[in-house]
N, C-alpha and C positions, 0 to 999 in steps of 0.2 A: 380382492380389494374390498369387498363388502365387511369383511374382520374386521381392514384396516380403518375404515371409516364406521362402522358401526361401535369403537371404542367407548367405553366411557369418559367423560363426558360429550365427546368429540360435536355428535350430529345438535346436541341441544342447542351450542352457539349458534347455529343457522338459525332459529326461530329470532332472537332476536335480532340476528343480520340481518333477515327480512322484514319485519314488522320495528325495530327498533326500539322493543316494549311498548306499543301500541294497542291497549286490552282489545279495541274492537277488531284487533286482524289478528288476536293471538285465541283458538279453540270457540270462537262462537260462530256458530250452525250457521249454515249460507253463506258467510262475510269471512270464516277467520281460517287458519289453519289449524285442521283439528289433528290433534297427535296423538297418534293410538298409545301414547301409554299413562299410566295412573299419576298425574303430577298438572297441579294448578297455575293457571298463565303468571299468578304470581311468583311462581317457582323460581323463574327466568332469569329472577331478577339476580339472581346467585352466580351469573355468567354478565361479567362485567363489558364495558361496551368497546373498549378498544380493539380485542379482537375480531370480536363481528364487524366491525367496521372496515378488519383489512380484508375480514372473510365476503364482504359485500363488493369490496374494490373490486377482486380477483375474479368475482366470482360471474363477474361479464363478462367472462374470456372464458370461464374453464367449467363454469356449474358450480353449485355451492358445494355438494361432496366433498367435489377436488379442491374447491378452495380449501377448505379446512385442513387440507394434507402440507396443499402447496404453500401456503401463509407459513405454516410454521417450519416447515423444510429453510423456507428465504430465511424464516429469523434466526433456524439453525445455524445456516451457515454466518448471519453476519455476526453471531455471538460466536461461534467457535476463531471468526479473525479476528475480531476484536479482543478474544480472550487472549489470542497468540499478539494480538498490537501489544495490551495492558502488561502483558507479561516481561515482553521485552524493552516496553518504553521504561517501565520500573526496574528494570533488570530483577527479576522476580526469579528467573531459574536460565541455567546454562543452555538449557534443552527446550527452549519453548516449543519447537514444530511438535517435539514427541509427548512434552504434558499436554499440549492441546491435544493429542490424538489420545493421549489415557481419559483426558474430560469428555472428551465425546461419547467414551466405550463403560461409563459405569452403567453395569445392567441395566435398571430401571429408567436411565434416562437416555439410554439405546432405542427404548421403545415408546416416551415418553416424546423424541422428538420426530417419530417416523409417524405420528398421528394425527389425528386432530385433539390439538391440546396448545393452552397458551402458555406452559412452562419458560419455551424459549424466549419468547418476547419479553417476557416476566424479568428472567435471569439475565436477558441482552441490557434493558431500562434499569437494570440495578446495576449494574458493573459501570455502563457510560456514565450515572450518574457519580457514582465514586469515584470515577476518574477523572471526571469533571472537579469535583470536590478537593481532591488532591492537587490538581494541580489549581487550583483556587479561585475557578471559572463557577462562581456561586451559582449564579444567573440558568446558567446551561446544566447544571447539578440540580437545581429543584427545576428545574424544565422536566428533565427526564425522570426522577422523582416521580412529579406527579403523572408523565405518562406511564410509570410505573403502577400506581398507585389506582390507574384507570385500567389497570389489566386484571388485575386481583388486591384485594384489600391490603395482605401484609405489606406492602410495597409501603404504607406509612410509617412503618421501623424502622425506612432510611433516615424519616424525621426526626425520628427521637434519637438516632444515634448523632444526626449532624449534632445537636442541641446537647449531645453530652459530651460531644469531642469541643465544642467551645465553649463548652462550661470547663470543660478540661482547661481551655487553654486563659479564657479566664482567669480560675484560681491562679494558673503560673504568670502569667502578666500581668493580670489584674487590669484588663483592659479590654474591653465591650470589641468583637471584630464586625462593625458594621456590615463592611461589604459582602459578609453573606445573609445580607438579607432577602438574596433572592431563594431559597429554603423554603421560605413560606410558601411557592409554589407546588409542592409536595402536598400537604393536605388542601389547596387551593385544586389539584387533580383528582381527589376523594371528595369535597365538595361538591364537585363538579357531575359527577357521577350518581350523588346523590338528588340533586336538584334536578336532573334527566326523568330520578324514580319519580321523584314528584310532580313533574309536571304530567308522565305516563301514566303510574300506578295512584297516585293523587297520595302519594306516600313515603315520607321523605328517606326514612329509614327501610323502606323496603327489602333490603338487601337482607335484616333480620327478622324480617318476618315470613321466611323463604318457607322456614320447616326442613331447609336444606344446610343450613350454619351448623360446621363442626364443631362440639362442645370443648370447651375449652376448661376444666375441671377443679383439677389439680395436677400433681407433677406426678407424671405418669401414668397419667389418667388411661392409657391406653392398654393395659393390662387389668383388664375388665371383659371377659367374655362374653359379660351378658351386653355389652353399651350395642345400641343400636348401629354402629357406626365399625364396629369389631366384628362380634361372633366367630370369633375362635380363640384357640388356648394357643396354636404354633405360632409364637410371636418373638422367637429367640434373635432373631434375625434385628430385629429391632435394638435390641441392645447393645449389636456391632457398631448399626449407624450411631445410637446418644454417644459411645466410645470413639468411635473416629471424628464428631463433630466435635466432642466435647476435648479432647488432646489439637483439637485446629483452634479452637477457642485456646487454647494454654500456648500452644506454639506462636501464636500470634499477639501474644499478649505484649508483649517488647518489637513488636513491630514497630518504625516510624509512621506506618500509616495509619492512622489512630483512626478513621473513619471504615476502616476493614477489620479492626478487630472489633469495636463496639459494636459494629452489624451485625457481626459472626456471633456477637454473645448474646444481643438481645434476640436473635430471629432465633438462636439456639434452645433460650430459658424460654419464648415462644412455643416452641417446637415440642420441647418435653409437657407441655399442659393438654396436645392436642389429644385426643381421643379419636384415634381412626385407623384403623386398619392400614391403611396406604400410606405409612410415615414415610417410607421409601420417598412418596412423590412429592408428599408436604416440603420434605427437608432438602430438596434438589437445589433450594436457593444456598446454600452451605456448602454445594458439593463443590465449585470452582474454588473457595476459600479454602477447604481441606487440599485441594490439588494441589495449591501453592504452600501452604503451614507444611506438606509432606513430599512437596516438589523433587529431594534428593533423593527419595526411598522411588515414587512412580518413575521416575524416569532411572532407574537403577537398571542395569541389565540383565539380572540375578531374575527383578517383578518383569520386565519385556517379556523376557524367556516364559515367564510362569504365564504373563496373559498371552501370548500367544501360543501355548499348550492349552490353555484355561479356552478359548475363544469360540471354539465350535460349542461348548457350554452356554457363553453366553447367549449366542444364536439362537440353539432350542431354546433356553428360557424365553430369549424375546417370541417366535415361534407360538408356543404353548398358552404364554401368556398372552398374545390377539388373538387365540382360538376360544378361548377361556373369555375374559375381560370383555362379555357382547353386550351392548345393551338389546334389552328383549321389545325392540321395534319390528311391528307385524306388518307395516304398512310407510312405506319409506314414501308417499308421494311429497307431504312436507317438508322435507328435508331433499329435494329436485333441484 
């Protein structure tokens, strides 16, 4: 279990679960909690506050380690039925129990939700709100928006896609839709986040002045061996995901659900600027959209057959990749 919780990023959200970004309980001598590894209390502030927060709930009953495992395990699952709810309320695919079992099992987010990591809460906060949004519960769509938005940053691109699906609808009525004026809640949750740094770090922007903010370049920025955030040349794999995101963005494009495809394109043209090694885990918020844009091919029993031949693969990878993927903490009493 020490792999499983010693992941990257996993054990760092416990500092702020604890301290709450509080400077004088975060690494000062006598008072704070000092963290054997090379990174400034400001750092922290790169690990947004919703998940510590569930990590702090939990974490009276089980230890923070475990909470970190078990927070995202729960959000696991309420996004994998809510995925199977969305699917079938939309009538989205014939097969919903079996895509929802191929969304669980793509490699990287096989191991992405067995850790300590806020991916799943991330991807659960963006779908309810869509689904909210659709069916034209404004109010409860930037609700969960901005809790969205309080997990990890890009969570504010469900803003800008609401804003251009009624500008979309706009142009064709020519007619202002008031009642989603609850949206503005969406960056009113990134605000909110912000105003936390400030009153902790006395710094409203904190979150960029981490020294940990993924450069965001140009397109393609991530085929760069030398970037900080890369270092390496084996990056073939990556051109799989731009290809399967970027045909979910095309299969989607004639959708009715006009707030699922402007997601899928803007988090997409997003996605191609990042510069970082781990696009795999960047572009996990696309992978539910690609499920559905390729719903008839995953649930084919031609691809069953092939991932359940493929499946002990996957395993070792996940495997391999917690033995690998440690952070180099020498001194775990902080993170207790």
């Amino acid at each position: 279990m020490r792999y499983v919780y010693g992941q990257f990023d996993g054990p760092l959200y416990i500092i702020p679960a604890k301290t709450f970004y509080e400077l004088t309980k975060i690494d000062v001598p006598g008072k704070g909690l000092i963290v054997s590894l090379p990174i400034r209390p400001q750092y922290f502030a790169a690990h947004l506050p919703l998940y510590p927060v569930f990590i702090n709930l939990f974490a009276q009953l089980t230890g923070f380690l475990q909470s970190t495992v078990i927070v995202n395990i729960l959000f696991t699952v309420l996004l994998a039925c809510f995925f199977y709810y969305l699917i079938k309320s939309f009538k989205l695919s014939e097969n919903p129990l079996l895509l929802t079992a191929v969304f669980l099992f793509l490699p990287r987010f096989l191991v992405i939700r067995s850790v300590g990591a806020p991916e799943s809460m991330f991807i659960f906060f963006i779908l309810l709100s869509l689904f909210f949004f659709e069916k034209k519960r404004y109010l409860l769509a930037g609700i969960a928006g901005g809790l969205a938005t309080m997990v990890k940053i890009p969570g504010i691109l469900l803003f800008i896609a609401y804003f251009v699906v009624l500008a979309e609808q706009y142009i064709r009525l020519k007619k202002i839709n008031w009642r989603a004026w609850g949206i503005v809640f969406i960056p009113v949750g990134l605000l909110t986040v912000f105003t936390i740094y400030l009153i902790q770090y006395r710094d409203f922007f904190a979150f960029f002045h981490t020294g940990g903010v993924v450069p965001m370049l140009f397109p393609f920025s991530v085929f760069n061996f030398q970037a900080k955030w890369v270092g390496t040349a084996w990056l073939e794999e990556i051109i799989f995901y731009f290809v399967m995101y970027l045909l979910a963005v095309f299969y989607l494009k004639d959708t009715k659900y006009r707030s699922f495809f402007y997601f899928i394109l803007i988090f997409f043209i997003a996605t191609v600027f990042v510069q970082h090694r781990d696009i795999s885990r960047y572009s996990l918020p696309l992978w539910p959209f690609a499920a559905i844009a390729f719903e008839k091919f995953f649930t084919n029993k031609k691809f069953v057959l092939a991932c359940l031949i493929i499946l002990p693969a996957i395993f070792f990878y996940g495997w391999n990749f917690l033995v690998y993927n440690i952070m180099p903490i020498s001194d775990w009493s902080p993170f207790l």
